[in-house]
C-alpha positions as a LaTeX table, in Angstrom:
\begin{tabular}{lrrr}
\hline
Residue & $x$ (\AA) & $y$ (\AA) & $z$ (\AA) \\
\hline
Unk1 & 158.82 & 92.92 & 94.40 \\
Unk2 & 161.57 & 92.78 & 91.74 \\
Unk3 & 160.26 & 94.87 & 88.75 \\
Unk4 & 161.50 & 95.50 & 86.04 \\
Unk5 & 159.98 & 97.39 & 83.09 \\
Unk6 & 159.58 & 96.58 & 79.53 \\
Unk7 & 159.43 & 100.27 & 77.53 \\
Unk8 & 159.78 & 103.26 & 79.46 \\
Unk9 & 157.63 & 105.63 & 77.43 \\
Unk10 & 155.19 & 107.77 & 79.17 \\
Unk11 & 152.88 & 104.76 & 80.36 \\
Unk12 & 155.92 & 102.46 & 81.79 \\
Unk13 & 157.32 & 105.60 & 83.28 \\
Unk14 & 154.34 & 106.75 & 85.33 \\
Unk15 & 153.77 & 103.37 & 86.31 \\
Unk16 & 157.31 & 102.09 & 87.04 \\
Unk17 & 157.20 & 105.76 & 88.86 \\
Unk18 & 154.30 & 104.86 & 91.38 \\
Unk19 & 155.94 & 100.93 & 91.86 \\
Unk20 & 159.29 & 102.67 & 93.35 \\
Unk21 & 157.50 & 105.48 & 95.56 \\
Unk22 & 155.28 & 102.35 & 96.70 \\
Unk23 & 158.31 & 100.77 & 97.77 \\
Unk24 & 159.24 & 98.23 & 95.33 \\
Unk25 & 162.40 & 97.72 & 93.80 \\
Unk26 & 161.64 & 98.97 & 90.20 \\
Unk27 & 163.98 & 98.85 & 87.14 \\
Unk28 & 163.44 & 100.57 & 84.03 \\
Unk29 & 164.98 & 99.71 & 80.64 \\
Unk30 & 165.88 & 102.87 & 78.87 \\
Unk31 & 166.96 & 104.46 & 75.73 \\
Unk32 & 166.13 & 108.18 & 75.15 \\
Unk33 & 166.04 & 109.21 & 79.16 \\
Unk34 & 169.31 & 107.14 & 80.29 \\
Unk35 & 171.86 & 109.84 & 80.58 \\
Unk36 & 169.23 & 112.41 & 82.10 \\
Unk37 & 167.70 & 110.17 & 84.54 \\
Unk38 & 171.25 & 109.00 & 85.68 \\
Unk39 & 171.78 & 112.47 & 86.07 \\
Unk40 & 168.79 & 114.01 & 87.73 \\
Unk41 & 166.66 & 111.03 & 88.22 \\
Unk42 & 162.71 & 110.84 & 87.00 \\
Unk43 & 160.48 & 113.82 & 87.62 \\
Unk44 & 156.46 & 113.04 & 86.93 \\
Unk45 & 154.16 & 115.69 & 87.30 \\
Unk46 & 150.47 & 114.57 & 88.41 \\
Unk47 & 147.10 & 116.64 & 89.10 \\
Unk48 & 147.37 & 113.69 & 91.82 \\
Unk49 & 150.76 & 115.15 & 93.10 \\
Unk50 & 154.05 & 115.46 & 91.37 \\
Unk51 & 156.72 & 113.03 & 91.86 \\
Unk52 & 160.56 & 113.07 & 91.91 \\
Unk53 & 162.46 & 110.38 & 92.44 \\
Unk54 & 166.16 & 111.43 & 92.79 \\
Unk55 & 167.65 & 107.73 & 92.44 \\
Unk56 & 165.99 & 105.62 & 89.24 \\
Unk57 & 167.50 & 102.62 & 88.67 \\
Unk58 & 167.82 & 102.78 & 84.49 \\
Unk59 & 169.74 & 100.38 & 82.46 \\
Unk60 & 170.59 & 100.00 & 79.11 \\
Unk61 & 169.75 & 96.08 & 78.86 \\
Unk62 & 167.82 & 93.55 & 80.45 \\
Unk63 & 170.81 & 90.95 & 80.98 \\
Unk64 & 171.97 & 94.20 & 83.27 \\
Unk65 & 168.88 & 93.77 & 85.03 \\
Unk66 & 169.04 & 90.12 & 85.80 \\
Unk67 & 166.16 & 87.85 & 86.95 \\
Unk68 & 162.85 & 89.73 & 88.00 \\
Unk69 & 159.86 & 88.75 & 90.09 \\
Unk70 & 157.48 & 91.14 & 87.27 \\
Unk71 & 158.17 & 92.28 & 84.30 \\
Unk72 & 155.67 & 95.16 & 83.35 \\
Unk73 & 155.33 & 95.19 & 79.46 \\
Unk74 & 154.73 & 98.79 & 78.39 \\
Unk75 & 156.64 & 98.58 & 74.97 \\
Unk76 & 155.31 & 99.65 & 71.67 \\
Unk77 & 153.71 & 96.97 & 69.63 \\
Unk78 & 155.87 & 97.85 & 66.72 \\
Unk79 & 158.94 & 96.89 & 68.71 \\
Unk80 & 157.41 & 93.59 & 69.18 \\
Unk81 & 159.67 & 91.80 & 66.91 \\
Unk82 & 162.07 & 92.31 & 70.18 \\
Unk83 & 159.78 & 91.47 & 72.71 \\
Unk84 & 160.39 & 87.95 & 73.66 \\
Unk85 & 164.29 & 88.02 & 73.24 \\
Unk86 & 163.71 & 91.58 & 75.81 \\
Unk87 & 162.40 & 89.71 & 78.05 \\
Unk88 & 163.63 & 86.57 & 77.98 \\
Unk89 & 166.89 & 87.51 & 80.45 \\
Unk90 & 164.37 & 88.63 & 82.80 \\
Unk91 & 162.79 & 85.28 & 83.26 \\
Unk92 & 162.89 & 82.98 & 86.32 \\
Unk93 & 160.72 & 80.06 & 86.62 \\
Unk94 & 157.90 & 82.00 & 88.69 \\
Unk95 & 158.21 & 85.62 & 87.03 \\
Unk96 & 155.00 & 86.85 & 85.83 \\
Unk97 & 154.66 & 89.22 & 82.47 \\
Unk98 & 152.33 & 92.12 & 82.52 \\
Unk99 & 151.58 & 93.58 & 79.18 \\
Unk100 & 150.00 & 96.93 & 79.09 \\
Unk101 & 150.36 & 97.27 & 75.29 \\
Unk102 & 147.97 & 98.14 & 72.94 \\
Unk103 & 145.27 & 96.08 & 71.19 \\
Unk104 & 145.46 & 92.56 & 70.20 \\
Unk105 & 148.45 & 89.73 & 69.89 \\
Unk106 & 150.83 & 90.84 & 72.60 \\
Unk107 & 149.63 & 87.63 & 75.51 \\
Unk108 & 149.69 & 84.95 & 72.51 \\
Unk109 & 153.28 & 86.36 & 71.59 \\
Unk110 & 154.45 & 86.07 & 74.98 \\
Unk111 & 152.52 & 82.60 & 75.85 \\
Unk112 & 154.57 & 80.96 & 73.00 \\
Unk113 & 157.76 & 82.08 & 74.34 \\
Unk114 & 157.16 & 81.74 & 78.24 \\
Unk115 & 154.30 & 79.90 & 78.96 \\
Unk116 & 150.57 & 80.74 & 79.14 \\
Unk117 & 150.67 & 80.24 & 83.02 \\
Unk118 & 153.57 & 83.38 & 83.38 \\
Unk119 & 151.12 & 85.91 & 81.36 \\
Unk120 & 149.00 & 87.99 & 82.41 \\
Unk121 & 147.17 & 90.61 & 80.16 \\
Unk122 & 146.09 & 94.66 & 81.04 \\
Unk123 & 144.40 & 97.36 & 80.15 \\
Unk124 & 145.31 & 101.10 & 81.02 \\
Unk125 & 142.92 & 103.65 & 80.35 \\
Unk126 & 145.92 & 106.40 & 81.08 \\
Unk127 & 146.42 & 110.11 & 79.85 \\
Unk128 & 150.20 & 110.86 & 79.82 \\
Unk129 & 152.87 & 112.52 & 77.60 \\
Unk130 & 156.88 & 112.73 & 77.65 \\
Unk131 & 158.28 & 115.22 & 78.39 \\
Unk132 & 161.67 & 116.43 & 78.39 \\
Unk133 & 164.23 & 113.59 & 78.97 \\
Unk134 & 163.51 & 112.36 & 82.36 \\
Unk135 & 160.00 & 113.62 & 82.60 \\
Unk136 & 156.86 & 112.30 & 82.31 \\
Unk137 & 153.36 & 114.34 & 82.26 \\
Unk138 & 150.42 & 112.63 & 84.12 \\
Unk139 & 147.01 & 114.53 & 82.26 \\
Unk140 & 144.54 & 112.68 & 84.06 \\
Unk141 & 143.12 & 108.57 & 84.45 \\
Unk142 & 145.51 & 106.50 & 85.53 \\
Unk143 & 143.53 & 103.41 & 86.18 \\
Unk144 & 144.30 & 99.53 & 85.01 \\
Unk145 & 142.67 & 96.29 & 84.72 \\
Unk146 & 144.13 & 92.80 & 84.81 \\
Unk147 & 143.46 & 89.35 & 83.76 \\
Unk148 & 145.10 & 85.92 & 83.71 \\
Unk149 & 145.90 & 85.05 & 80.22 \\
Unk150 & 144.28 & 81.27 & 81.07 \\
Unk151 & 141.38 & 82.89 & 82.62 \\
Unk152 & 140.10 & 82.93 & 85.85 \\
Unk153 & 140.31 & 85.12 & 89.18 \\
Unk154 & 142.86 & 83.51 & 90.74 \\
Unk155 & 144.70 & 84.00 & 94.01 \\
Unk156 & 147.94 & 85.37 & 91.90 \\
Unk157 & 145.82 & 87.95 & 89.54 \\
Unk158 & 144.06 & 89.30 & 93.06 \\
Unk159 & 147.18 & 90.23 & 94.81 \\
Unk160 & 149.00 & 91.83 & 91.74 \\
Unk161 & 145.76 & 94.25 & 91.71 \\
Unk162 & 146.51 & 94.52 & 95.35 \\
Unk163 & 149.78 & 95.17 & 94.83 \\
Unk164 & 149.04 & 98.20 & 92.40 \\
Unk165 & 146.36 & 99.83 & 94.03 \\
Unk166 & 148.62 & 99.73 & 96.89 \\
Unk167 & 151.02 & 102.17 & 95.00 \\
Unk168 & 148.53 & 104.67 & 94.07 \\
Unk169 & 147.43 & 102.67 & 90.64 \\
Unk170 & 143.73 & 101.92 & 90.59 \\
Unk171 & 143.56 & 98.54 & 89.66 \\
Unk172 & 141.07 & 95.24 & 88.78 \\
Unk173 & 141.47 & 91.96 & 89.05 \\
Unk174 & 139.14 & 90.66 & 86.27 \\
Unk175 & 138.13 & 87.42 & 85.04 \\
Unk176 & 137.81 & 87.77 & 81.43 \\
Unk177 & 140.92 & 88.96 & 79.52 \\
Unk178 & 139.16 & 89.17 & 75.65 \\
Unk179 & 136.53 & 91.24 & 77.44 \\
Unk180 & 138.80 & 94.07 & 78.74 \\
Unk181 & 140.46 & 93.80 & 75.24 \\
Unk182 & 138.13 & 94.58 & 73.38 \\
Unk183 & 136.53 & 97.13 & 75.72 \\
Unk184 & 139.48 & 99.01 & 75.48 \\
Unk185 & 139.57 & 98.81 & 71.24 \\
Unk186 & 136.34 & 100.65 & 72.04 \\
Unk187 & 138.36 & 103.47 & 72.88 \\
Unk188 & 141.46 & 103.51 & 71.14 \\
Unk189 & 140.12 & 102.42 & 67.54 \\
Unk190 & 137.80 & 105.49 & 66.91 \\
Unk191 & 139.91 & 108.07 & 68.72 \\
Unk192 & 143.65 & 107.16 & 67.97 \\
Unk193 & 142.84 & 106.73 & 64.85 \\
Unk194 & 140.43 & 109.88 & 63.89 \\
Unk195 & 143.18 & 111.90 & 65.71 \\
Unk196 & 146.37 & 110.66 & 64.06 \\
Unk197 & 144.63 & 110.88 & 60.66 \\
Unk198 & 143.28 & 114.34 & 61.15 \\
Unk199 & 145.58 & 116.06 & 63.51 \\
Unk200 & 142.57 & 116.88 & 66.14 \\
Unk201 & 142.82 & 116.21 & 69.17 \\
Unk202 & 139.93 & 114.36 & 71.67 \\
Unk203 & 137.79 & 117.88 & 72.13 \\
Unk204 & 137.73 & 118.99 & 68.80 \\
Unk205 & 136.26 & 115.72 & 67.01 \\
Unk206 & 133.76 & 115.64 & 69.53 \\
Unk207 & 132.65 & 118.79 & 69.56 \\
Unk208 & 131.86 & 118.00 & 65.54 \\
Unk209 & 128.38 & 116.32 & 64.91 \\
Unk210 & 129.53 & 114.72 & 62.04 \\
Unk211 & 133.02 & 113.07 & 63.56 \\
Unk212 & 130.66 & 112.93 & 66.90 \\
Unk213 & 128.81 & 110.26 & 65.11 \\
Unk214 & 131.47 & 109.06 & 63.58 \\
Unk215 & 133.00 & 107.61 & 66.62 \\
Unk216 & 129.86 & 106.32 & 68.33 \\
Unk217 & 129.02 & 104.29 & 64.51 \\
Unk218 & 132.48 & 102.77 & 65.04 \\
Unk219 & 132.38 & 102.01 & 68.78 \\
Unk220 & 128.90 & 100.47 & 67.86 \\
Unk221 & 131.29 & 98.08 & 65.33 \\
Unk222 & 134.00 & 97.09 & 67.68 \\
Unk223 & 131.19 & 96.19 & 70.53 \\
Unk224 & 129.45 & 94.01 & 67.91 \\
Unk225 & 132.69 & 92.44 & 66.81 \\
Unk226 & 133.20 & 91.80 & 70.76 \\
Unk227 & 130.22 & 90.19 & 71.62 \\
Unk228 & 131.22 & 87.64 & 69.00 \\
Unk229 & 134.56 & 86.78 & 70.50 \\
Unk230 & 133.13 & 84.31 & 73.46 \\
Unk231 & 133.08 & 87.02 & 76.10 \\
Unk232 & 131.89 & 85.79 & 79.43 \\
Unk233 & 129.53 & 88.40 & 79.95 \\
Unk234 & 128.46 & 89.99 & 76.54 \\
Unk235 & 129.48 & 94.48 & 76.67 \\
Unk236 & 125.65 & 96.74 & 76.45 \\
Unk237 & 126.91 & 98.77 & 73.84 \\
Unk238 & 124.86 & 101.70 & 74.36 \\
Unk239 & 125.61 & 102.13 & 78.61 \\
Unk240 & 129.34 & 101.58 & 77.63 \\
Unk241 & 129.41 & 103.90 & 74.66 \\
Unk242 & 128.17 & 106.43 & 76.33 \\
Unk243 & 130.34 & 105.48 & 79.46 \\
Unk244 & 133.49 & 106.40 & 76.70 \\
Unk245 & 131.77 & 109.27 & 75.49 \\
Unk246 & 131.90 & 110.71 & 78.88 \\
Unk247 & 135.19 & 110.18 & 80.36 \\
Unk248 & 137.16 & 111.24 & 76.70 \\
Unk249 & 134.89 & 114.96 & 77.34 \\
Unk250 & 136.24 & 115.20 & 80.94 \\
Unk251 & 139.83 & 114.81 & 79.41 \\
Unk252 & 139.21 & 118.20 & 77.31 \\
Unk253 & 141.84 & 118.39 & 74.83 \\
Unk254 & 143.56 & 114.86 & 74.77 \\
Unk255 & 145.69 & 113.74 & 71.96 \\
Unk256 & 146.41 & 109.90 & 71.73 \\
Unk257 & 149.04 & 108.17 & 71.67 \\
Unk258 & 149.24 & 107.41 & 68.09 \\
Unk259 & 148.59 & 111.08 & 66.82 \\
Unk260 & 151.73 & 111.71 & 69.04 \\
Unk261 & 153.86 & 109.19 & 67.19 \\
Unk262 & 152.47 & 110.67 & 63.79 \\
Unk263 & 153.41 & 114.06 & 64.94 \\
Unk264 & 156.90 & 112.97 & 65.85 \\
Unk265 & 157.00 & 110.52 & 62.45 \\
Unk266 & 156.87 & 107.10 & 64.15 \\
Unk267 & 155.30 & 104.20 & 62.94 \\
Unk268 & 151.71 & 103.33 & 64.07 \\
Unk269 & 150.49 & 100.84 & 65.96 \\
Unk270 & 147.85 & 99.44 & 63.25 \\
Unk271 & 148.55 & 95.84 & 63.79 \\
Unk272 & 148.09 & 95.23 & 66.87 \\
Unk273 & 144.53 & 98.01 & 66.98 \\
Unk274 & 143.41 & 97.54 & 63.71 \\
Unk275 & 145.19 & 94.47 & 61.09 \\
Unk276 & 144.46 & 91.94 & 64.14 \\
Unk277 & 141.09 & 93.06 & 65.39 \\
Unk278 & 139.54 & 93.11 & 61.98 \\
Unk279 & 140.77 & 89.85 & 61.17 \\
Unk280 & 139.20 & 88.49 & 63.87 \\
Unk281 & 135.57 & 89.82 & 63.73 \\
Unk282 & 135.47 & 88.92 & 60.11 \\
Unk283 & 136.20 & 85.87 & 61.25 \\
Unk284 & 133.19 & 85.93 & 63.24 \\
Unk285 & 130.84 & 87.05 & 60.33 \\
Unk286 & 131.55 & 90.48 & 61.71 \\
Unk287 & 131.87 & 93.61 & 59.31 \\
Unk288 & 133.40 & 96.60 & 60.98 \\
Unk289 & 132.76 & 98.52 & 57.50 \\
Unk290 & 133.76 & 101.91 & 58.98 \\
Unk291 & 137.17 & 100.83 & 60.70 \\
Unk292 & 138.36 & 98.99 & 57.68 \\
Unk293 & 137.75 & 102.30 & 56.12 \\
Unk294 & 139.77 & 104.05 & 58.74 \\
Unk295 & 142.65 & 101.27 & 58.56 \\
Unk296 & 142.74 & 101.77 & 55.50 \\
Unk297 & 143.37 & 105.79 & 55.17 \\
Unk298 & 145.86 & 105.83 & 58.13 \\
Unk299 & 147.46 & 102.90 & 55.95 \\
Unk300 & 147.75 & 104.81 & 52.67 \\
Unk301 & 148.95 & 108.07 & 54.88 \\
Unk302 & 151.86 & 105.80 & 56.71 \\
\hline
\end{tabular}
């Protein structure tokens, strides 16, 4: 396939990585890493096995790219405001959009501009950090999940998972795109959040009884919220809390993505994982007292 990909931060890199050494043609639009990659191509280093790939194809803008079979979607949601006009040169009349991005609003954004039948919606439960320009740190996870934006398990969703997991990218096909939304707000509200706010990373606020409980009160909220939203199958709160609990101890010390970006002073992405999910479970009859508390405090601190 034709890739090309959407935000080549440490998620679109490691993926848009695996894609090329799998043997598609994989093009990656660039800012910070242009001149080094052009120069020395894109090194990732893996526990899985590190990667360098000596010739990256890395352009500056997507009218350089041209028409793509896939456009992988790894952007910020704060640069969403130049999402659809990104993407919009990379368009034919069957390309299919894979967003990776965080939290809520990113599918409806694109199904407005491109159709609901050329979106399809992901998860990636992923540990990696940037490097140096033209490097890319792979911690540990890796693994994505997929669904149609219109729903379904269709022939098209099945073989993109195919596709992946072909390259070395664990990957589900999955029926139910709110569902793997919200299960992955279970994640990344309590612990992107707690750790931008207080500086900790993963470990440490575990390791705490008080933010311990914390984070399991607040996952509790989002899964209630959840189970509000329609889901096709409704999420057992206390097999997949502890489920999170579990994996986020066997990534030690992890910081998230969004204590990164407050370390480095870049905006957060509190739309999309917190303004947007709160509006809709109140509009459920759904409370999440305790993240509208959080929202708030990494507001006031922005």
């Amino acid at each position: 396939m034709k890739i090309a990909v959407v935000g080549s931060g440490a998620l679109g890199l490691y993926y848009g990585a695996l894609l090329q050494r799998g043997g598609h043609d994989v093009f990656f639009l660039m800012r910070r890493d242009y001149h080094a990659v052009k120069q020395a191509g894109l090194q990732v280093t893996s526990p899985n096995g590190d990667i360098h790939l000596p010739q990256v194809k890395a352009c500056l803008t997507t009218e350089e790219i041209g028409t793509v079979e896939l456009v992988l979607v790894g952007l910020k949601a704060t640069a969403n405001a130049r999402l659809v006009s990104l993407v919009r040169p990379l368009m034919a009349e069957d390309t299919v959009v894979v967003t990776l991005q965080n939290g809520l609003g990113s599918e409806e954004l694109l199904a407005t501009a491109f159709g609901a039948e050329a979106v399809v919606g992901g998860t990636a439960f992923l540990c990696s950090n940037r490097g140096e320009p033209g490097m890319v740190h792979h911690l540990d996870q890796g693994s994505v999940r997929l669904a149609e934006y219109n729903g379904g398990l269709t022939e098209r969703l099945q073989g993109l998972a195919a596709a992946f997991s072909a390259t070395g990218i664990p990957c589900e096909a999955c029926p139910d795109l709110t569902r793997i939304r919200w299960e992955k707000l279970v994640w990344n509200i309590p612990f992107n959040g707690l750790c931008a706010l207080t500086g900790l990373a993963t470990d440490k606020l575990l390791a705490c009884k008080e933010t311990r409980q914390l984070i399991i009160d607040m996952m509790q909220e989002v899964v209630s919220a959840a189970n509000c939203q329609g889901l096709s199958e409704s999420i057992d709160a206390e097999m997949f809390i502890d489920k999170m609990i579990t994996s986020t101890e066997r990534m030690e010390a992890y910081q998230p993505s969004m204590m990164i970006d407050r370390i480095n002073g870049l905006p957060l992405e509190l739309g999309a994982i917190y303004t947007e999910p709160l509006r809709r479970a109140e509009e459920v009859g759904v409370l999440m007292t305790k993240v509208g508390v959080l929202y708030a405090l990494l507001q006031v601190t922005e």
